[in-house]
Phi, psi and omega in degrees: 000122184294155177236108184222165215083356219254140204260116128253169183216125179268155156250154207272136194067030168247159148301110162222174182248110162278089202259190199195159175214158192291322160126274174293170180273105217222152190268125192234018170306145148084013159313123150247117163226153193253167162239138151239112139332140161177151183296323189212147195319164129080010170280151176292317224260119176271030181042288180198144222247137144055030171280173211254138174245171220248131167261110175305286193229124180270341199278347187263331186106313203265144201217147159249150156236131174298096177267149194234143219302324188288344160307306225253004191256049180257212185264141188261145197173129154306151202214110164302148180243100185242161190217126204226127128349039206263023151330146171304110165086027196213022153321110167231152182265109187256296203190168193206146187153164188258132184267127165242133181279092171294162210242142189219148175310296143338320215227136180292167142276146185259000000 
């Protein structure tokens, strides 16, 4: 069951962890699943493309991505987010939602 709506928030230029869960509980071992980034739905231009995520508990569903501070060092702006299953013949639509990058002191503009 996909999980959609859901709001996070990064500060910019910071390392953060995005964790996530399938929701019941289902064994996601040999699971590749991605996050894609983008300023606006159905954009060319990705944010941050296809990273990959760490399976936390397989037996449970739940996984995180690791973001590294140079990710995350973008125009603080909302950023849509999808989240996908993408195994050979097993393309699944997992979660959705808007990533918000806050804007921070420590760091100039760019």
């Amino acid at each position: 069951m996909a999980v959609t709506g859901q709001t996070l928030t990064v500060f910019r230029g910071s390392a953060a962890v995005l964790n996530f869960s399938v929701g019941t509980p289902t064994n996601i071992t040999g699971w590749t699943i991605v996050l894609t980034v983008a300023r606006a739905l159905g954009s060319g231009s990705k944010a941050i493309t296809q990273q990959v995520a760490v399976h936390v508990s397989d037996l449970l569903g739940d996984y995180r991505f690791d973001l590294t501070a140079a990710m995350t060092d973008i125009r603080p702006a909302p950023y849509y987010f999808d989240v996908w299953r993408i195994d050979a013949g097993a393309e699944e639509f997992l979660a959705s939602g808007v990533l918000t990058i806050e804007d921070v002191v420590r760091l100039p503009t760019s």
